[in-house]
C-alpha positions as protocol buffer text, in pm:
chain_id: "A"
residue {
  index: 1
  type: UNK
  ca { x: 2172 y: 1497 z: 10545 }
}
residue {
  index: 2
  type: UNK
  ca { x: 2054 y: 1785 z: 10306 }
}
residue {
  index: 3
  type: UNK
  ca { x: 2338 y: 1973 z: 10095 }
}
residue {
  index: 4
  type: UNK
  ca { x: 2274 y: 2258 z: 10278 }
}
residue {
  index: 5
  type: UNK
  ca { x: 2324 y: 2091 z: 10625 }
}
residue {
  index: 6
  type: UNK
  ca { x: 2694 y: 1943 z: 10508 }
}
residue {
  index: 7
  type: UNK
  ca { x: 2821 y: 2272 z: 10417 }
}
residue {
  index: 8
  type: UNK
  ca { x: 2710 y: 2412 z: 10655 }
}
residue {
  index: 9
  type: UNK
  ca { x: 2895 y: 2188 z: 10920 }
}
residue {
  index: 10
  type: UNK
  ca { x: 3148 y: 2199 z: 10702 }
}
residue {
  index: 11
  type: UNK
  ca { x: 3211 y: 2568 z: 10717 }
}
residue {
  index: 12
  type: UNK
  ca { x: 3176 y: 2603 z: 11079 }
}
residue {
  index: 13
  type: UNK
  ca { x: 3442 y: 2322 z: 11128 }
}
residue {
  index: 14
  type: UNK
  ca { x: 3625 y: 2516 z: 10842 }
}
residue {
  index: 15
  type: UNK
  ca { x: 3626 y: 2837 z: 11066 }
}
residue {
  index: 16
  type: UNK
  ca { x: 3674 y: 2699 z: 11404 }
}
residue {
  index: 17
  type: UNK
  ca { x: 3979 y: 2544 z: 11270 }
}
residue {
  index: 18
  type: UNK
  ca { x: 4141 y: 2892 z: 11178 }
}
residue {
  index: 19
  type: UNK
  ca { x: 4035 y: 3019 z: 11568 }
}
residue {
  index: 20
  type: UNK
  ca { x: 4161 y: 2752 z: 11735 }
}
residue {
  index: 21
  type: UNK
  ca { x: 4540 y: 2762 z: 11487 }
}
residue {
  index: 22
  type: UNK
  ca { x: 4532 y: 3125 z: 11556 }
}
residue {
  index: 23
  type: UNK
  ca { x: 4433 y: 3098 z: 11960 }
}
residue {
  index: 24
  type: UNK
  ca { x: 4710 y: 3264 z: 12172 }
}
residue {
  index: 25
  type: UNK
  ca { x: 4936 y: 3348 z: 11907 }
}
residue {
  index: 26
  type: UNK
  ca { x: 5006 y: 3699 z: 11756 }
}
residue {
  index: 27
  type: UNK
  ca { x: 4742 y: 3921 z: 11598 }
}
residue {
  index: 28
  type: UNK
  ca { x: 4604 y: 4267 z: 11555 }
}
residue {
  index: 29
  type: UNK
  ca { x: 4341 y: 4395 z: 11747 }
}
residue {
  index: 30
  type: UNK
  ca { x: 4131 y: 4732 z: 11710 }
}
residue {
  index: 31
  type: UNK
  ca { x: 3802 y: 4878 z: 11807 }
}
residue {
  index: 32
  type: UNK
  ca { x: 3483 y: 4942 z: 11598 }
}
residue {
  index: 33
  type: UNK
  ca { x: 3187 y: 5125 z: 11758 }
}
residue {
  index: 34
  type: UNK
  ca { x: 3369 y: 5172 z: 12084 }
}
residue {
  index: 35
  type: UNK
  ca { x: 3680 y: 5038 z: 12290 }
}
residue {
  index: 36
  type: UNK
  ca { x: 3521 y: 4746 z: 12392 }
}
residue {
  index: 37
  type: UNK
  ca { x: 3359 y: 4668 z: 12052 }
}
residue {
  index: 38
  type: UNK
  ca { x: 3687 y: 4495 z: 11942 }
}
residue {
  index: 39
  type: UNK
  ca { x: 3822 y: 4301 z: 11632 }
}
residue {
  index: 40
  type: UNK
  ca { x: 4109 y: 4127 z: 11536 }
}
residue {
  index: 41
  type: UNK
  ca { x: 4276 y: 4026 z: 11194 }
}
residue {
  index: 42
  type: UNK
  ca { x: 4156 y: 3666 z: 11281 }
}
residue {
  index: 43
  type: UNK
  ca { x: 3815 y: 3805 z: 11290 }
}
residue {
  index: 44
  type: UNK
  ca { x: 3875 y: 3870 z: 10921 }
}
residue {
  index: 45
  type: UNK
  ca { x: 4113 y: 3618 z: 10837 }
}
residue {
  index: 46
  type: UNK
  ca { x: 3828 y: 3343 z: 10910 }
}
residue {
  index: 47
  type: UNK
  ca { x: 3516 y: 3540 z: 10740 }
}
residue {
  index: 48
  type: UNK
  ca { x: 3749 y: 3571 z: 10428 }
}
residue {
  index: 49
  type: UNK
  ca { x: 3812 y: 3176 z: 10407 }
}
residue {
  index: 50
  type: UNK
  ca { x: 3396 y: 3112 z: 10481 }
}
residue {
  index: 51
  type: UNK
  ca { x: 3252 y: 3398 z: 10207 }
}
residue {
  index: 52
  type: UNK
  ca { x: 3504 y: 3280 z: 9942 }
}
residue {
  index: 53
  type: UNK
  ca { x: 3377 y: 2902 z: 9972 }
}
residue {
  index: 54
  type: UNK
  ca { x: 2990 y: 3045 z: 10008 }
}
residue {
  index: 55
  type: UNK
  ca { x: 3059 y: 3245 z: 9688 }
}
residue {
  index: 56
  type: UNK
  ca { x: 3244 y: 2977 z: 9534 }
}
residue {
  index: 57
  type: UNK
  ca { x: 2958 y: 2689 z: 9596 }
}
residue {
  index: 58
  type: UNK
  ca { x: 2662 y: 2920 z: 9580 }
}
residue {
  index: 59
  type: UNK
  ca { x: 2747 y: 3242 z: 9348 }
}
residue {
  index: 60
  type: UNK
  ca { x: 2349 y: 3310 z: 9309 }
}
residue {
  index: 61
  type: UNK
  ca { x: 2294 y: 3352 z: 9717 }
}
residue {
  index: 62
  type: UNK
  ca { x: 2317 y: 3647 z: 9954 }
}
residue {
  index: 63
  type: UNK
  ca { x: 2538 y: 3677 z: 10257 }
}
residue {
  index: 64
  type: UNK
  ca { x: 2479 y: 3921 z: 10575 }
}
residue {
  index: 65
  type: UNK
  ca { x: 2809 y: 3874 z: 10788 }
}
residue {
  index: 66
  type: UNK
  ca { x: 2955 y: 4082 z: 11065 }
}
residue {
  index: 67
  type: UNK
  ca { x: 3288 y: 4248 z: 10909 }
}
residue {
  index: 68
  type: UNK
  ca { x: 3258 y: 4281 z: 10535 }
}
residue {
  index: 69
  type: UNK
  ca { x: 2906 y: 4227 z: 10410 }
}
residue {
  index: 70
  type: UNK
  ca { x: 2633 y: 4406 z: 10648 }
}
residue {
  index: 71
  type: UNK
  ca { x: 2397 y: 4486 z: 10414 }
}
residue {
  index: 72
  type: UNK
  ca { x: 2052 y: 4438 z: 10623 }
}
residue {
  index: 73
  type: UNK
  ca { x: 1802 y: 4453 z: 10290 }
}
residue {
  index: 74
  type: UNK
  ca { x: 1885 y: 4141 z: 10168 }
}
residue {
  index: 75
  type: UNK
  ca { x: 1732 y: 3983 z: 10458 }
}
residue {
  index: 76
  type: UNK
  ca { x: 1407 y: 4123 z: 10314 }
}
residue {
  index: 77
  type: UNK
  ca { x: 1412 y: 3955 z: 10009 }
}
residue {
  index: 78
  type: UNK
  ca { x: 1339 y: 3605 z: 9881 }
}
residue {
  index: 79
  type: UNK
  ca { x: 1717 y: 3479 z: 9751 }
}
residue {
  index: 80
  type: UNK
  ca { x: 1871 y: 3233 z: 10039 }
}
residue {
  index: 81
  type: UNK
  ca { x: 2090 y: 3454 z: 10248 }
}
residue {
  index: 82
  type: UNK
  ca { x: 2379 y: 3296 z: 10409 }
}
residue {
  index: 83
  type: UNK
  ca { x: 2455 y: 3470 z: 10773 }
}
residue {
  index: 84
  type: UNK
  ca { x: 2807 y: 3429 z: 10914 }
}
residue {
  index: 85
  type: UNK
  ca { x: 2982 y: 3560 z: 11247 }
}
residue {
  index: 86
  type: UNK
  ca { x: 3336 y: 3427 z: 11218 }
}
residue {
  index: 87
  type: UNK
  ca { x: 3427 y: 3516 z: 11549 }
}
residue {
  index: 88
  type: UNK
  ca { x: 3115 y: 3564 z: 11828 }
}
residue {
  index: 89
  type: UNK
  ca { x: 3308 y: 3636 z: 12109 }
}
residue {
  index: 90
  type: UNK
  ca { x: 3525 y: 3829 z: 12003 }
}
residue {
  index: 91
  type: UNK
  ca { x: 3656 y: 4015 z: 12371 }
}
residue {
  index: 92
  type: UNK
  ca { x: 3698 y: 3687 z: 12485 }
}
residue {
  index: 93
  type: UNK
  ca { x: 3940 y: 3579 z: 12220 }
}
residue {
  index: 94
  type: UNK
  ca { x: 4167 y: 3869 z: 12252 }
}
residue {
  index: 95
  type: UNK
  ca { x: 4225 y: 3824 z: 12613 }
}
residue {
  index: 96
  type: UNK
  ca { x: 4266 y: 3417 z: 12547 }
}
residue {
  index: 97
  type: UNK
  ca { x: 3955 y: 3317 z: 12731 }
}
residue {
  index: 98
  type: UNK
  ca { x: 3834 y: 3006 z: 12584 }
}
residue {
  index: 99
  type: UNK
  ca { x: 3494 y: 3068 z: 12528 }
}
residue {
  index: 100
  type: UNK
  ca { x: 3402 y: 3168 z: 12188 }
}
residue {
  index: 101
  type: UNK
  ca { x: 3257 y: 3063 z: 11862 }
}
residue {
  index: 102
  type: UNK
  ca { x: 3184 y: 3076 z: 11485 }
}
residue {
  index: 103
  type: UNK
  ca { x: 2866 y: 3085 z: 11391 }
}
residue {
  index: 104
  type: UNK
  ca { x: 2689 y: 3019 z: 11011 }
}
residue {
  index: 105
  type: UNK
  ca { x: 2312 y: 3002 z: 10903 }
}
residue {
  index: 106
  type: UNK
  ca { x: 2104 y: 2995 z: 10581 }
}
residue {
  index: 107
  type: UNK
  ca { x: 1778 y: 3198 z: 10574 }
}
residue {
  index: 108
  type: UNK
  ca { x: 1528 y: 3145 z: 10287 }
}
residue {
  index: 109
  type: UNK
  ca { x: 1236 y: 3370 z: 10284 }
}
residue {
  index: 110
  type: UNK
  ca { x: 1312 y: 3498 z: 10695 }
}
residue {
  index: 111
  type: UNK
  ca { x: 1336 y: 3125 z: 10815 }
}
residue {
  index: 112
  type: UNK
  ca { x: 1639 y: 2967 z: 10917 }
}
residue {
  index: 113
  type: UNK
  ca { x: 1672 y: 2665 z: 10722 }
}
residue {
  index: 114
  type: UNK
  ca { x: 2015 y: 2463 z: 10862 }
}
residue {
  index: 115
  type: UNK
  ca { x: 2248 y: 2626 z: 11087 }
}
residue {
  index: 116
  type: UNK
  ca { x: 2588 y: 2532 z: 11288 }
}
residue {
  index: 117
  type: UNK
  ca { x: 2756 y: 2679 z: 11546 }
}
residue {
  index: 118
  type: UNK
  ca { x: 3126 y: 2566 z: 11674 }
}
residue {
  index: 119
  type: UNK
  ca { x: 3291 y: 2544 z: 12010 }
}
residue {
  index: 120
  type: UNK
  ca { x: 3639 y: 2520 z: 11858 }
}
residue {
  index: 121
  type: UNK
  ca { x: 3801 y: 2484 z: 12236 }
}
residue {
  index: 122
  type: UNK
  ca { x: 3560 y: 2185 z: 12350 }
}
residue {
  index: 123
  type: UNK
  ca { x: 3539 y: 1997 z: 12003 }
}
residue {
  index: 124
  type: UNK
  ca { x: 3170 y: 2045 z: 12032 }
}
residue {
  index: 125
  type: UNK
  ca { x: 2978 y: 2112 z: 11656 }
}
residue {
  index: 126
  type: UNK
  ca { x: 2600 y: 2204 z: 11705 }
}
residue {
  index: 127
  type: UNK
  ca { x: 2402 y: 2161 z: 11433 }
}
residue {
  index: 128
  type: UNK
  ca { x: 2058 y: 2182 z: 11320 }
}
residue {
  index: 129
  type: UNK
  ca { x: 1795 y: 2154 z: 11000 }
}
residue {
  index: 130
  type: UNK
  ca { x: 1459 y: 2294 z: 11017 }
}
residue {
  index: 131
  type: UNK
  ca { x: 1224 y: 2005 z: 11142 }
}
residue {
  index: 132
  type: UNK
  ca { x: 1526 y: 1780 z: 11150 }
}
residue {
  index: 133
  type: UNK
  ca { x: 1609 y: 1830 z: 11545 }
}
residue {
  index: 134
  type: UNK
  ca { x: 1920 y: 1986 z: 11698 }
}
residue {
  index: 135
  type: UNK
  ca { x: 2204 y: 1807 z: 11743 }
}
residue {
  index: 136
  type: UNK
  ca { x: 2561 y: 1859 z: 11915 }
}
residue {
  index: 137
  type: UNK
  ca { x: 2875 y: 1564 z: 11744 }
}
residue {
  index: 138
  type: UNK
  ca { x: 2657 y: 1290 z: 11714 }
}
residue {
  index: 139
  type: UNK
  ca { x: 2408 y: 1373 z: 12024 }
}
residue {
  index: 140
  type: UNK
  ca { x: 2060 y: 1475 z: 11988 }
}
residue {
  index: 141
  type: UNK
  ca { x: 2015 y: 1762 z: 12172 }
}
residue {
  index: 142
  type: UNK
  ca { x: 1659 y: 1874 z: 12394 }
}
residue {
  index: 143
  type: UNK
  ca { x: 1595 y: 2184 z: 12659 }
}
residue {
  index: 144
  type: UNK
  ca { x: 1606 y: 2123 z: 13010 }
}
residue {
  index: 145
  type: UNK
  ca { x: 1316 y: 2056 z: 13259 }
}
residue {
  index: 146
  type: UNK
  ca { x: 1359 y: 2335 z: 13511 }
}
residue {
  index: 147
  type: UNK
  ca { x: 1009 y: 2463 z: 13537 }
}
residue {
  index: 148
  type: UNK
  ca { x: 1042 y: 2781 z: 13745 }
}
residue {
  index: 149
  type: UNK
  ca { x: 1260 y: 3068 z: 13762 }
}
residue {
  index: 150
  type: UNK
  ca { x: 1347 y: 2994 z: 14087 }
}
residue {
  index: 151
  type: UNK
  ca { x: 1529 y: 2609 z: 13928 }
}
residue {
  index: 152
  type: UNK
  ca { x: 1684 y: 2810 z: 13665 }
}
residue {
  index: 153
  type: UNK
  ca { x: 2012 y: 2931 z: 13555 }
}
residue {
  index: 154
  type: UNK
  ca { x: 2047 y: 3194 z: 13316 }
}
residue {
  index: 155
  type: UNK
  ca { x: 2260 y: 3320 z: 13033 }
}
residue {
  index: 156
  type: UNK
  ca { x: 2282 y: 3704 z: 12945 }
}
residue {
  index: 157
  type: UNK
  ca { x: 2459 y: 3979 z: 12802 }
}
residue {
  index: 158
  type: UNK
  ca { x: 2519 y: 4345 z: 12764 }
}
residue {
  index: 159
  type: UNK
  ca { x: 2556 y: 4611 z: 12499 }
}
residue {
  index: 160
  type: UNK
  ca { x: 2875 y: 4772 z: 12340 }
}
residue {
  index: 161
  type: UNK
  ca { x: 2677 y: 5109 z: 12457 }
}
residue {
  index: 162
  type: UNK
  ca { x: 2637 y: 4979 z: 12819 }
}
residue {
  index: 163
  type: UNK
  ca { x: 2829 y: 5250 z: 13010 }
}
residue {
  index: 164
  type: UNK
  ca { x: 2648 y: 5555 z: 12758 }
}
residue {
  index: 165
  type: UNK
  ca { x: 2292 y: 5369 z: 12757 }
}
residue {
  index: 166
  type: UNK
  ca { x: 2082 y: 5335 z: 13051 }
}
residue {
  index: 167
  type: UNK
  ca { x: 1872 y: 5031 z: 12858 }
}
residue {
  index: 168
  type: UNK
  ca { x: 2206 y: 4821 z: 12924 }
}
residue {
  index: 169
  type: UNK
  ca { x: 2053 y: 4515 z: 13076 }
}
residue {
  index: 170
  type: UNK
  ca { x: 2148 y: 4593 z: 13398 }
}
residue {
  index: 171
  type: UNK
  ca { x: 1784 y: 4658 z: 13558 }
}
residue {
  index: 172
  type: UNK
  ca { x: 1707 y: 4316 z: 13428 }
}
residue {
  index: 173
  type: UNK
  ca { x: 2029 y: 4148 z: 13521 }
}
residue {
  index: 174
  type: UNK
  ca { x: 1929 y: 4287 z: 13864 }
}
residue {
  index: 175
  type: UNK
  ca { x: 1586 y: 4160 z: 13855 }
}
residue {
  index: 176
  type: UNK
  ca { x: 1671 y: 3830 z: 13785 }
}
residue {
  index: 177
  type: UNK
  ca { x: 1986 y: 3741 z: 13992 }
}
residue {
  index: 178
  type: UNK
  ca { x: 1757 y: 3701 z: 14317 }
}
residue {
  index: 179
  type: UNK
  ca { x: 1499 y: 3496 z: 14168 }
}
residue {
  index: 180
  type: UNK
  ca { x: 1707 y: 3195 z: 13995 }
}
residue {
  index: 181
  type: UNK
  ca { x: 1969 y: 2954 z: 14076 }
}
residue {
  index: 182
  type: UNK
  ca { x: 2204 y: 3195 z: 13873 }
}
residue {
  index: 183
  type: UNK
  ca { x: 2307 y: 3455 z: 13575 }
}
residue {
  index: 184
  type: UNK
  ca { x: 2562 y: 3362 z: 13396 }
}
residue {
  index: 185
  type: UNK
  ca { x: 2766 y: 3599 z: 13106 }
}
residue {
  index: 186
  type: UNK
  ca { x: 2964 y: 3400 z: 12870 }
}
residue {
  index: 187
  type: UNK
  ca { x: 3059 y: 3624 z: 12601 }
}
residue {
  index: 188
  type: UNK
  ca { x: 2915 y: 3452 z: 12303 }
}
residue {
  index: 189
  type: UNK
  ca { x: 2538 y: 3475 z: 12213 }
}
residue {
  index: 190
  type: UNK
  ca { x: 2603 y: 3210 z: 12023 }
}
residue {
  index: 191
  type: UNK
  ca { x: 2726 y: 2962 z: 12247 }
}
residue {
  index: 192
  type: UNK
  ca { x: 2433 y: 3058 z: 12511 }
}
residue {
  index: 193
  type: UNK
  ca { x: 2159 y: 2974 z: 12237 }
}
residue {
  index: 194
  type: UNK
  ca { x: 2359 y: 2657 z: 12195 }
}
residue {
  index: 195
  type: UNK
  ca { x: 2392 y: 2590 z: 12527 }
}
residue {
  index: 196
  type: UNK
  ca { x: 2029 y: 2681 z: 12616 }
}
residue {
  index: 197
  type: UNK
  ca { x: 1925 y: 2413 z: 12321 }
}
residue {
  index: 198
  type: UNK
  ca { x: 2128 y: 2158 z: 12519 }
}
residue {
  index: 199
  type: UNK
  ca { x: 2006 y: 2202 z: 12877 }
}
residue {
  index: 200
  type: UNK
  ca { x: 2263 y: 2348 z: 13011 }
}
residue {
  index: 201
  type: UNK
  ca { x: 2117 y: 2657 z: 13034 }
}
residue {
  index: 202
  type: UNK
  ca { x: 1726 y: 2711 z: 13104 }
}
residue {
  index: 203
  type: UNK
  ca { x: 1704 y: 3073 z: 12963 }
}
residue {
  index: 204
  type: UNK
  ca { x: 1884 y: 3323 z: 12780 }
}
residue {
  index: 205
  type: UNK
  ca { x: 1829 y: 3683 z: 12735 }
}
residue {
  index: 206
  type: UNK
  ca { x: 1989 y: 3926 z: 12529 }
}
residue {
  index: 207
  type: UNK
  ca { x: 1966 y: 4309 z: 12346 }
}
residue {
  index: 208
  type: UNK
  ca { x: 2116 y: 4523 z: 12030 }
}
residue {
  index: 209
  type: UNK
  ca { x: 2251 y: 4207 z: 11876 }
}
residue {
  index: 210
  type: UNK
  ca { x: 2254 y: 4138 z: 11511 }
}
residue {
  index: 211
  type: UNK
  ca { x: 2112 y: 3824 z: 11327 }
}
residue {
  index: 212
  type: UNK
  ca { x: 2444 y: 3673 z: 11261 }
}
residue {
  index: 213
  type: UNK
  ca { x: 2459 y: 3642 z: 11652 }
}
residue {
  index: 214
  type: UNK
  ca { x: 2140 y: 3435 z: 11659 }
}
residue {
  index: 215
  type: UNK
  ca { x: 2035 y: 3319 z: 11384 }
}
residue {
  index: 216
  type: UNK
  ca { x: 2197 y: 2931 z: 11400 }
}
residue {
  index: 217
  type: UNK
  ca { x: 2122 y: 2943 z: 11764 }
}
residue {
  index: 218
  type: UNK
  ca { x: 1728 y: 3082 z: 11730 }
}
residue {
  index: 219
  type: UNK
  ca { x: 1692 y: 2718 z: 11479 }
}
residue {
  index: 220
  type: UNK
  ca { x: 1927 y: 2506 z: 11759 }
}
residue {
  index: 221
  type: UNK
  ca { x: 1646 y: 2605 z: 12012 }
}
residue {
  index: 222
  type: UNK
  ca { x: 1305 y: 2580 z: 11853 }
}
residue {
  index: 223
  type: UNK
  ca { x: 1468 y: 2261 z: 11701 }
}
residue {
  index: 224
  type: UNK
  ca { x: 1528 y: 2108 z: 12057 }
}
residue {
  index: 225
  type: UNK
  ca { x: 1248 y: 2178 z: 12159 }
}
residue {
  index: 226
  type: UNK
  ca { x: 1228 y: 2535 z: 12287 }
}
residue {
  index: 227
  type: UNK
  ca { x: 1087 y: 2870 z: 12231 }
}
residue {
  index: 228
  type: UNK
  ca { x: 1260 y: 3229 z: 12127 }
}
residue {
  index: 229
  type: UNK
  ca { x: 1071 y: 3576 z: 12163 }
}
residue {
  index: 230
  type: UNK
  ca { x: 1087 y: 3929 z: 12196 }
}
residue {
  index: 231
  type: UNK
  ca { x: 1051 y: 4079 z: 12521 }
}
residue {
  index: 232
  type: UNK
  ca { x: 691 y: 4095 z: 12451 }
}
residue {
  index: 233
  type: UNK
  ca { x: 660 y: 3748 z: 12416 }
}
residue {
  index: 234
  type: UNK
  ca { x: 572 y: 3806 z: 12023 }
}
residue {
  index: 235
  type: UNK
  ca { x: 673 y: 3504 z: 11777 }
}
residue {
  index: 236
  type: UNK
  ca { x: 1083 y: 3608 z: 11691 }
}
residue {
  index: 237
  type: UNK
  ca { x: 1121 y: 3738 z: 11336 }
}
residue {
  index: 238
  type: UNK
  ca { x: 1459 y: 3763 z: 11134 }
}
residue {
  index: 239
  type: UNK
  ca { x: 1401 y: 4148 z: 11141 }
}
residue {
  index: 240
  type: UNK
  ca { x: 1350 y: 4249 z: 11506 }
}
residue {
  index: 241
  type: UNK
  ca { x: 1508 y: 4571 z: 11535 }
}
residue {
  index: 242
  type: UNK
  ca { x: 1625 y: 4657 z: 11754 }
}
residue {
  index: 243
  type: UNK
  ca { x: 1642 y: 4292 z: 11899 }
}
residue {
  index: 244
  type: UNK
  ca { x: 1526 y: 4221 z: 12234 }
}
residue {
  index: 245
  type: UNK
  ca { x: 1577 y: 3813 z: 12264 }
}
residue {
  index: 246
  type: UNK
  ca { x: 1442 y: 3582 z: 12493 }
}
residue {
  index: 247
  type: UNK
  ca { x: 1532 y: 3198 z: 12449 }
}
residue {
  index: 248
  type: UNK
  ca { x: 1403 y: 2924 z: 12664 }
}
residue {
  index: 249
  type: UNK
  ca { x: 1297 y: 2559 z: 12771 }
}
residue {
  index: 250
  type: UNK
  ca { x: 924 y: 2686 z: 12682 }
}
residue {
  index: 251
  type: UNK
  ca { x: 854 y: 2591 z: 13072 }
}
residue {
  index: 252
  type: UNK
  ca { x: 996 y: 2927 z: 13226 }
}
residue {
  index: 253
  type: UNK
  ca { x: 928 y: 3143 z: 12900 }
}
residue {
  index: 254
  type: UNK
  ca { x: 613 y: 3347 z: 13079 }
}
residue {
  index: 255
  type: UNK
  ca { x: 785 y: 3411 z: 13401 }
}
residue {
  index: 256
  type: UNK
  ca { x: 1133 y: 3516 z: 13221 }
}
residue {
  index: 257
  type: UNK
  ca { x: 937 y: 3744 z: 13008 }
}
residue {
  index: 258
  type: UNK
  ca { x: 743 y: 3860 z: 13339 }
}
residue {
  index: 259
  type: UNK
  ca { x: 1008 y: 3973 z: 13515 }
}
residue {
  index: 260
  type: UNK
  ca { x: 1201 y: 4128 z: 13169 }
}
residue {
  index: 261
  type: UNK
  ca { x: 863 y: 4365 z: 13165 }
}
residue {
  index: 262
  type: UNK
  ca { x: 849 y: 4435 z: 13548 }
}
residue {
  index: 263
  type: UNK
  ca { x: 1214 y: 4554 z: 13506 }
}
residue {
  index: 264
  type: UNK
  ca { x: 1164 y: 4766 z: 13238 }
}
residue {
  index: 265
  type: UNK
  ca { x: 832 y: 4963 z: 13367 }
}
residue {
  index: 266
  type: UNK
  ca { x: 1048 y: 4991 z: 13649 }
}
residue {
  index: 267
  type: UNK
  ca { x: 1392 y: 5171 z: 13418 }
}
residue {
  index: 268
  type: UNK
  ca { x: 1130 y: 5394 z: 13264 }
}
residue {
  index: 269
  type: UNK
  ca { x: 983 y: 5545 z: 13569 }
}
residue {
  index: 270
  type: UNK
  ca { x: 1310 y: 5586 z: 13713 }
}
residue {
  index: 271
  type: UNK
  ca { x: 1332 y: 5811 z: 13400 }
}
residue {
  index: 272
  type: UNK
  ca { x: 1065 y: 6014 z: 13435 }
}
């Protein structure tokens, strides 16, 4: 195991431990972009504890992370770049739904290079090193077998902007409820990349989220064996912007992307 791949497991165990001590207890919570665009002091309690020991071990690297360091350029450049959401899922958490995460990655020259994303509620560490495989504990993990939409369940989600923004996902959520076994809408992006590198789901589709969201999970998938795009079906890049994300098995990838495009001629000449 590398030295990047240890401390990286390290600080995702590191920060799941500070959600799971601070889970259902007393904290502050307040609203960024809009009033369902939330954070909490534990949001910053547990990126404070993961920067200090990235700073502390690697003083020469970058970090891009969701509260205090969102600096987007340093993605561009060629210095290792640490990306860190301390709390992805962060709704959930406030209401004490169990169903969030913390997820870390290291990027060196726009690839992700190890990355590890934690379940603190189900004890379940995924973890990944570029053409090492994906693993979750001590389990290898691989992408399901469903070859058509129609043997398929799905993972989505939908933008802070949703009730202002008519692209909100919701012509595609549409589209696709009828033609798979199910959506589903978790509340972590993190967890459903995760969760689509272990089988569990088939596909995952997402927009407007930022590359601490995905970047772990983008590695977790190709890694076990699956395939990540843009709505296009273009080759995913560390600086898709605004980011339109489609995850899969690789088996259902066309017809996902298919039926992503159908919906969205379809929102546009409902606009004309």
């Amino acid at each position: 195991m590398s030295d990047y791949l240890q401390f990286v497991r390290e600080l995702a165990l590191a920060g799941g431990e500070v959600l799971r001590q601070r889970y259902e207890g007393d904290f502050e919570v307040s609203s960024k972009s809009s009033a369902v665009d939330l954070v909490t002091e534990v949001d910053h309690e547990c990126e404070a504890l993961l920067l200090g020991r990235i700073r502390e071990r690697y003083p020469d690297h970058q970090i891009y992370a969701e509260e205090s360091a969102r600096d987007a350029s340093v993605l561009r450049g060629s210095t290792p770049v640490w990306l860190v959401d301390p709390l992805d899922g962060t709704v959930n958490y406030a209401h004490g739904v169990p169903v969030f995460s913390v997820s870390v990655a290291l990027v060196v020259a726009g690839q992700p290079v190890v990355g590890a994303v934690i379940d603190p509620m189900r004890n379940e560490l995924f973890w990944t090193e570029w053409g090492g495989g994906a693993w979750v504990n001590d389990r290898r993990l691989r992408v399901s077998r469903a070859a058509t939409l129609g043997e398929a369940l799905l993972a989505t989600g939908f933008p802070y902007s949703r009730a202002t923004n008519r692209d909100n996902n919701l012509a595609a959520f549409n589209a696709l409820v009828p033609r798979t076994q199910g959506v589903r809408r978790a509340g972590s992006a993190a967890l459903d990349l995760s969760w689509t590198a272990a089988g569990r789901f088939d596909g995952y589709w997402e927009m407007y989220l930022n590359p601490w969201d995905w970047a772990a999970g983008w590695l977790l998938v190709e890694e076990a064996g699956g395939r990540m795009t843009n709505f296009a079906g273009e080759a995913w890049t560390i600086d898709q912007s605004p980011s339109r994300l489609v995850a899969s098995n690789g088996l259902i990838h066309d017809e996902l992307v298919a039926v992503l495009a159908e919906a969205r001629r379809e929102l546009d000449e409902a606009q004309v």
